[in-house]
Each structure stands twice: as C-alpha cells, then as structure tokens.
C-alpha positions as CSV (number, residue, x, y, z in Angstrom):
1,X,6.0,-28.8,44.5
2,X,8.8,-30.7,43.5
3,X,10.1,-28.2,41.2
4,X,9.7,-25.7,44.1
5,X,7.2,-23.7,42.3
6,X,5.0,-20.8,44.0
7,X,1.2,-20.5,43.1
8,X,1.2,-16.8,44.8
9,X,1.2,-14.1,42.3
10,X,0.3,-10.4,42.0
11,X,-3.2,-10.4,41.8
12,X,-3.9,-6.2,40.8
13,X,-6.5,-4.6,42.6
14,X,-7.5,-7.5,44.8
15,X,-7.8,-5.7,48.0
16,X,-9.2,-3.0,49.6
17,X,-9.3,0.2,47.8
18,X,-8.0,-1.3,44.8
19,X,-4.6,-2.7,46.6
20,X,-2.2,-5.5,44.6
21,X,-2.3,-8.3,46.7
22,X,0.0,-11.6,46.7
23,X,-2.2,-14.1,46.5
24,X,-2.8,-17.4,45.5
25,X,-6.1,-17.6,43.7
26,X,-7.7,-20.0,41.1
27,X,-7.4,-17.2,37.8
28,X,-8.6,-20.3,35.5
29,X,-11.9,-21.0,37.9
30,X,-13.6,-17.8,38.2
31,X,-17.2,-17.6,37.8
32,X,-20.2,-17.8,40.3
33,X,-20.7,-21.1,42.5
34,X,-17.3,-21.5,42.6
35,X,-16.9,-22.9,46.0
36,X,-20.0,-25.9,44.9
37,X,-18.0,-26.7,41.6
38,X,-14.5,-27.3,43.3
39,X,-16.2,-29.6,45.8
40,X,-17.9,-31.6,42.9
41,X,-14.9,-31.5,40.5
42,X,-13.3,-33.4,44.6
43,X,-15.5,-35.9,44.4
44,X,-15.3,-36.6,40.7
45,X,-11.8,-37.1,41.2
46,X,-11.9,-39.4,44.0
47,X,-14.7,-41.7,42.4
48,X,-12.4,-42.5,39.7
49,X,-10.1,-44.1,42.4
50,X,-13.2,-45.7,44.3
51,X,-16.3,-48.2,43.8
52,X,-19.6,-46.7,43.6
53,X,-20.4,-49.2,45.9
54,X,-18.2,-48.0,48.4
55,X,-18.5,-43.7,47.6
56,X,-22.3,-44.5,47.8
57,X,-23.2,-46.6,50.7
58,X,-25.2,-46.1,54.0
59,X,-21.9,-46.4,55.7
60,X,-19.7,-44.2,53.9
61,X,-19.8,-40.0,55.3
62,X,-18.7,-36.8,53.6
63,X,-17.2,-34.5,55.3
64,X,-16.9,-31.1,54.5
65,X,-13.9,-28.5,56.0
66,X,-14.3,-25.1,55.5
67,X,-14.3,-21.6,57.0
68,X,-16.7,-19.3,54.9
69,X,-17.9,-21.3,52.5
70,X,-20.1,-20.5,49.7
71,X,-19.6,-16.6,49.7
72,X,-22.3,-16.0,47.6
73,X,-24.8,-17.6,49.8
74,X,-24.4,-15.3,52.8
75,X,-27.2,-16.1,54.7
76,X,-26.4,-19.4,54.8
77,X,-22.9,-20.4,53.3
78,X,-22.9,-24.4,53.2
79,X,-26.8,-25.6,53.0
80,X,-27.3,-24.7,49.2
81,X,-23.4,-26.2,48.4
82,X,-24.2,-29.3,50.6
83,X,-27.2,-30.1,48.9
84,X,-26.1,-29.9,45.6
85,X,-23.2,-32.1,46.3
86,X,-25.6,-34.7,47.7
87,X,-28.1,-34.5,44.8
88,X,-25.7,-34.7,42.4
89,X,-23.8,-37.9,43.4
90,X,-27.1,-39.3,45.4
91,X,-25.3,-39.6,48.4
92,X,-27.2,-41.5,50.9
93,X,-25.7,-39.7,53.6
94,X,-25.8,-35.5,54.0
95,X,-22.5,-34.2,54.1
96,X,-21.0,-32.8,57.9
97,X,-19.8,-29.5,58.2
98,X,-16.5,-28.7,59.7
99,X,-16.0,-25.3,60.4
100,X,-13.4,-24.6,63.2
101,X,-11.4,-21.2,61.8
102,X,-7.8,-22.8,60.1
103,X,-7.7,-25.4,62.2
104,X,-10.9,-27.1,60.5
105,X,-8.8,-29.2,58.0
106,X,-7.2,-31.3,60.8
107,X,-10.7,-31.4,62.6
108,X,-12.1,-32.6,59.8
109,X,-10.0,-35.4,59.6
110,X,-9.8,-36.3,63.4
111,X,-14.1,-36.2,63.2
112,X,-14.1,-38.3,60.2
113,X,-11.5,-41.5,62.3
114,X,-13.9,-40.5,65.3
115,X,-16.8,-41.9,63.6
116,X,-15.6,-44.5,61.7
117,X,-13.6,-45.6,65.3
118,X,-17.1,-45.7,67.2
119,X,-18.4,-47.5,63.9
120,X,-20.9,-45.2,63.0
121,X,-19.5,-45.6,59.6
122,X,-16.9,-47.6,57.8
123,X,-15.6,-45.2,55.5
124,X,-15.2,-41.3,55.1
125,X,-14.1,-38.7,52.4
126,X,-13.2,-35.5,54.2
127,X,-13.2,-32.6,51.4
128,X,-11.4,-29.2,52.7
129,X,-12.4,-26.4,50.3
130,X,-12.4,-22.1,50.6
131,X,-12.3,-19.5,48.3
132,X,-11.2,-16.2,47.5
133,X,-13.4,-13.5,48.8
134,X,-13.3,-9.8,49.6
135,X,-14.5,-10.8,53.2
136,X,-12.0,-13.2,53.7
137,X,-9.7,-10.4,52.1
138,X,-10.2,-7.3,53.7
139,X,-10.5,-9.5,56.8
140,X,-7.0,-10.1,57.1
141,X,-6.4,-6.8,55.8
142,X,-7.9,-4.9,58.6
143,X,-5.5,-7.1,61.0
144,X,-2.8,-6.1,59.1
145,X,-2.0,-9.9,58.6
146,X,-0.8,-9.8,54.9
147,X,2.3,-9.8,53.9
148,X,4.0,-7.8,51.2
149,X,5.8,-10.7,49.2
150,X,5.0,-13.6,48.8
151,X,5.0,-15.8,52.7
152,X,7.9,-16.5,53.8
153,X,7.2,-19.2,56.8
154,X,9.7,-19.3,59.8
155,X,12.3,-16.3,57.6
156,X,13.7,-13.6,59.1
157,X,12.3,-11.1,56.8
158,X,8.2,-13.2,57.5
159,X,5.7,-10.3,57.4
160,X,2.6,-11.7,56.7
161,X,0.2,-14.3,55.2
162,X,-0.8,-14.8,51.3
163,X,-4.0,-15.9,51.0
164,X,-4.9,-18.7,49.0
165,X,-7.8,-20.7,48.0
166,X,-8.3,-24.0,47.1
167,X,-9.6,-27.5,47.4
168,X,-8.3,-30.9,48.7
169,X,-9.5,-34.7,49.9
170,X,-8.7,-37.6,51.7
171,X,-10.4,-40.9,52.2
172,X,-10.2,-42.9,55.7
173,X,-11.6,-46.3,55.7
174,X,-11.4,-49.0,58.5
175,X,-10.6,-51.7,55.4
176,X,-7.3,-51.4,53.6
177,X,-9.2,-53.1,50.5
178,X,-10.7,-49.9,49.5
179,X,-8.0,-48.5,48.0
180,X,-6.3,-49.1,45.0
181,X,-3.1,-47.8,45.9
182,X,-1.2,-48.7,49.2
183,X,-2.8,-46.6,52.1
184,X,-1.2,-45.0,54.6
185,X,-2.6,-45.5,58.8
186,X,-3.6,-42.5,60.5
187,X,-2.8,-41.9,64.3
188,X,-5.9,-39.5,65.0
189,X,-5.3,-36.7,67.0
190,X,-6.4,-34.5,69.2
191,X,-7.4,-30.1,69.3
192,X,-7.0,-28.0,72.3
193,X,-8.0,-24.5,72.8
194,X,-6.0,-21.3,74.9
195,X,-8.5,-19.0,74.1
196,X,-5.7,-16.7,74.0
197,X,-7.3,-14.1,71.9
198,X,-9.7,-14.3,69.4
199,X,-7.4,-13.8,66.7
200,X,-3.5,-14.1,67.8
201,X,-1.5,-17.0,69.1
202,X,-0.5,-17.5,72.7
203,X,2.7,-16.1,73.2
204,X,4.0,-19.4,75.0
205,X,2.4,-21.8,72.1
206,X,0.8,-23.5,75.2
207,X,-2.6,-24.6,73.0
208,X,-0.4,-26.3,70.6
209,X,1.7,-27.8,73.1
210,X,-1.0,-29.3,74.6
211,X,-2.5,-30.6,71.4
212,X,0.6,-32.3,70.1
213,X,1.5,-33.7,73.9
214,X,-1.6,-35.5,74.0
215,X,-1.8,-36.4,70.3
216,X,1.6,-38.1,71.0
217,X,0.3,-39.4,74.2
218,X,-2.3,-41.1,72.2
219,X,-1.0,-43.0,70.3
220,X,2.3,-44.0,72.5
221,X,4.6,-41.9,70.3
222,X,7.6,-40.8,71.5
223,X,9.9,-37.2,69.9
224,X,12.4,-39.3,68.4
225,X,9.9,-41.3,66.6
226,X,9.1,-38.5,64.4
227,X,10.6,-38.1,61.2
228,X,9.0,-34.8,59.9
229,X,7.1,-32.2,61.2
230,X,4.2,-30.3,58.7
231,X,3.8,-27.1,60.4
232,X,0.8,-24.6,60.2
233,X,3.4,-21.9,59.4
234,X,1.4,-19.1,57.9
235,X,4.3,-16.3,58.1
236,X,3.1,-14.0,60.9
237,X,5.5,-13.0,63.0
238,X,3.6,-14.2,66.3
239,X,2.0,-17.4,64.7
240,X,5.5,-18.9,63.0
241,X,7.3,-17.3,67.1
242,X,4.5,-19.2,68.8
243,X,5.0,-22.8,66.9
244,X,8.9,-22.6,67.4
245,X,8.5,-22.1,71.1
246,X,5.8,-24.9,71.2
247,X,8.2,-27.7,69.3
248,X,11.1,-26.2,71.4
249,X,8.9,-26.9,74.7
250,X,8.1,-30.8,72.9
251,X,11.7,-31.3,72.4
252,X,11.1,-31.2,68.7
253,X,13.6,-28.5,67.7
254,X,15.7,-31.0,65.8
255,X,13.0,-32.5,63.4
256,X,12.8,-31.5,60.1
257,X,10.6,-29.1,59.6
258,X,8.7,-27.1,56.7
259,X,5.7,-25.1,56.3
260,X,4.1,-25.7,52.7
261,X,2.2,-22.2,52.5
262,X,4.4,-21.1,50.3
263,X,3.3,-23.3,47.3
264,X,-0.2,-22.5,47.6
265,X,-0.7,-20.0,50.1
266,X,-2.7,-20.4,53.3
267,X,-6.0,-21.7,51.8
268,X,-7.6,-21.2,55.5
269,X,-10.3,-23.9,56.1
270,X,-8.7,-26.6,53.5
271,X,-5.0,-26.3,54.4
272,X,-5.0,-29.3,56.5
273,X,-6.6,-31.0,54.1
274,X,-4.7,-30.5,51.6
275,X,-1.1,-30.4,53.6
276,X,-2.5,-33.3,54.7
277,X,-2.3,-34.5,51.5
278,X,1.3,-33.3,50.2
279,X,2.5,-35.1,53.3
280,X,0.9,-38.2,52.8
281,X,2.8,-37.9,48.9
282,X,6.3,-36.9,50.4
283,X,6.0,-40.4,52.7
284,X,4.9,-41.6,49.3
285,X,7.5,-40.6,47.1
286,X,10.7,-40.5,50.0
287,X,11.0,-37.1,49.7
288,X,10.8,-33.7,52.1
289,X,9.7,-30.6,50.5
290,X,11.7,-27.3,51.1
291,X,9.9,-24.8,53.1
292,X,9.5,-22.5,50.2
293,X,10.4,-18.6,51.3
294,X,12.5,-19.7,54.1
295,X,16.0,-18.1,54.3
296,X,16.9,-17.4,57.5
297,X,16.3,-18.3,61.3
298,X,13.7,-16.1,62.4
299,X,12.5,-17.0,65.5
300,X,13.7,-17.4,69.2
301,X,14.0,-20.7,69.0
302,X,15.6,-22.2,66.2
303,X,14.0,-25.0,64.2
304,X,15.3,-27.4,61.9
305,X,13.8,-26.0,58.6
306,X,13.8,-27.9,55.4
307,X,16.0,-25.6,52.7
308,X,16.4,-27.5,50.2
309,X,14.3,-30.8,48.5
310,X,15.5,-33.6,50.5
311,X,15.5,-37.3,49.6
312,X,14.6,-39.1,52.4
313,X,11.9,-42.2,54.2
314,X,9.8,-40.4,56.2
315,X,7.8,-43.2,58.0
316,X,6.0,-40.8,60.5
317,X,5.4,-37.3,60.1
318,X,3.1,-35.1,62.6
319,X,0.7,-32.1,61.2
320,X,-0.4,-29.3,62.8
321,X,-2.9,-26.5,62.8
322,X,-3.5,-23.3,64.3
323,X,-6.2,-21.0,64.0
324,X,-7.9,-17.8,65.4
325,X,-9.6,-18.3,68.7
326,X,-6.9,-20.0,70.4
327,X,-7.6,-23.5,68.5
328,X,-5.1,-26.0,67.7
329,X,-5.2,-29.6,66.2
330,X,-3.0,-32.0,64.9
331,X,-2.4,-35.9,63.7
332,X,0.3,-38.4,62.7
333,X,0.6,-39.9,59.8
334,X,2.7,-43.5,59.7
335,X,3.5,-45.7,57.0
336,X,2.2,-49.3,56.6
C-alpha cells in the first residue's frame, strides 16, 4: 500500500459467460476449502503475537465476519468452517458469526467491544474473511455493479465495484498487557438501518448519517476532532454520491478522506476488517494512504480526497461501512 500498488487484475473468463473481470482474487490460494484455510492461516498468524494462555481461555471469543462464507458448503456456509477452526486450535469457546451484507466487518468489531464491555469476556479476535465465488460474481453482475477498470472510489470516471476477496484480524482486549506491541483504543460504534432498498443507498445518505452522528455522540467526539476519515467507497456511482452527501450533512467535507478499495478491492464481508486494519497501521506508521483510482471530483459534494501518500499523525480516524439493505456501521479509532 505504501508503494501504491493495486491487487486488481484481469482475471480471464471470470464471469458470466466467460466475461474478463477486474478482480482482485487470491491466484496463489486456489484449491477447495479455501474460505476454512484462510481463517486458520488468521489465527496462526495472530498466535504468534499472543499467549496461548490468552488465545485459548474461557474468556477469550472469536469472532467471525463474513457474507457467504464457505461457498462450497451451500447448505450451510459457516458450521463445517467454524468447527474446524475450533477443533483445530481447541478453542474453548465456538466462534460467533457475523454476517450483516458489507457492513459485517465493522459489526463484527462493534459485537466483539459489546461483549467484552458487558464482561462477558475479556478478550476477542474478530476474523473478517470472503471469497471469490461465481455467486458472489454473477451477483453483482446481474446488478450491473462491476466496473470496467479497476475501482476508482469517489473519480469522476467511478463505474463500478472490483470484487475482491480476502482475509483480515484484529484483537480487542480490556487489558493493554496483551499485546506485544503498543495498542491502539477503540471508540465502539454504532449501525443504523434506512431500509432504503434492498440493494442501493439512500439518496440522502441518511442511514450513514445517523450512524456516524450517534457514533460521534457516543463517545463525545466532535468533527474537528477527526483527523481522517476511512470510507466504505466501493466506486458506484450512487454508493460513493450517497457517502459525500452524508459527510457533507456531518460537516466532514474538509477531513481527509480515502477509500482503500482500490488496493485490494471490495472484499465484501471482511473489508472492515481489514480497512480496519490498514487504518490502525497508517496511525501507526504517521502516514495517509492515497485513495488509489481517484482523479477527479466526482460527486455533488466535494470531499477532501487523499491524492497522494501523505505524511502525517493521525490520532483519530473514523471508519465506515455500507451495505445492501440499507445498513450502515462505523467506529473510531484513537491513539493511546
């Protein structure tokens, strides 16, 4: 990301009737169970940064964020991946299931402080994973939703989505110790729902104005107290019109601003998780990422778009998510 590189590519015959599609898909991680093995390869990677003692106690919960799931399994898309992730680590606890449409990620997340907040539990890894499938593809085919290029969030020229897949994690504890690098605090947020229509954004934003308002409200955080913004931004011409109204009604026109779907494409039920994640390394690492594809102003309200790799310090940066059936989420992230 930091060299601005694009994991969307020409992927030949990908779509219906044979189409070339711009994707973003795993070339080096075909094979069946696919979904199962990127969850495991997750947790393998997060219990090299944890205790056992901590990834495998009573008071520890995974969560799992997702839209499809297993897409071989089509009965039932998450028991049979679930319960091999459990067996395999001996988790005391059986994994939850988010699975809200593309707002799931943030869900996820907001679910996981939930529970940890009414102490339930004391710790939580929240896992967002999806992949490729000619469901999920022809899906956004028949809507017309993909886009010839490769996205171009919040441009001019935006016609259309490039699906991705992938996999993603974060860990939220109620004890710093945990960790053995320096955490970051999460302001938990909040989702509300238009029920515009079961697949495209309200035309005023008003689901994700009310979602960031009270998510705000929440946690006694003021516009000018934002230092970034993480959009959903998927490159539809009414999602990417819908979010600049809905900042432009939060007086958040002048925050910087980027959508990060054009590194890896939107990867559906794990995009907040793994935005999520990018944002946590740009307050990390004091630096914004460009909004990869964006050229030009291309909505009614203009938004303060990052164009280029900025250095900067972001201390507070707020993510959103938007998703078919009217649902929208977001959180804050704040430095310590």
């Amino acid at each position: 990301m930091t060299a601005n590189r694009s994991g969307i590519s020409l992927i030949a015959d990908a779509g219906f009737d044979h189409q070339n599609l711009f994707l973003s898909k795993m070339t080096d991680l075909d094979g069946p169970g696919k979904f199962t093995r990127l969850i495991i390869q997750a947790v393998e990677a997060i219990r090299n940064e944890m205790d056992d003692a901590v990834l495998l106690s009573e008071r520890t919960i995974f969560v799992i964020s997702s839209t499809k799931g297993d897409p071989e399994q089509i009965n039932d898309p998450f028991n049979a991946p679930v319960s091999a992730v459990q067996q395999k680590f001996n988790l005391a606890n059986r994994p939850l299931v988010i699975s809200s449409a593309c707002i799931s990620g943030i869900v996820a997340i907001n679910t996981a402080h939930h529970l940890i907040h009414a102490k339930l539990y004391d710790h939580a890894v929240v896992i967002g994973c999806d992949v490729l499938s000619d469901f999920v593809v022809y899906g956004f085919q028949s809507l017309f939703a993909i886009g010839d290029t490769p996205c171009k969030p919040f441009d001019a020229a935006r016609n259309g989505i490039s699906i991705g897949e992938g996999c993603g994690a974060v860990v939220i504890s109620a004890s710093e110790n945990i960790f053995k690098n320096a955490p970051l605090q999460l302001l938990a947020g909040t989702t509300a729902n238009d029920a515009n229509h079961i697949s495209g954004p309200s035309r005023t934003g008003e689901g994700l104005f009310r979602s960031v308002k009270k998510t705000m409200e929440k946690n006694g955080i003021a516009a000018d107290e934002l230092d970034f913004i993480s959009a959903h931004g998927t490159a539809t011409v009414f999602n990417d019109e819908m979010e600049s109204i809905a900042f432009d009604r939060l007086g958040m026109s002048t925050i910087p601003l980027n959508s990060l779907k054009g590194y890896f494409g939107h990867t559906l039920g794990a995009a907040g998780i793994i935005e999520t994640a990018a944002s946590m390394q740009m307050i990390r690492n004091g630096i914004l990422f460009k909004s990869l594809g964006f050229q030009e102003q291309g909505t009614s309200k203009a938004l303060n778009i990052v164009s280029g790799n900025t250095v900067a310090n972001p201390e507070t940066i707020l993510k959103t998510a938007s998703g078919f059936g009217g649902g929208n989420a977001s959180l804050i992230l704040r430095s310590l």
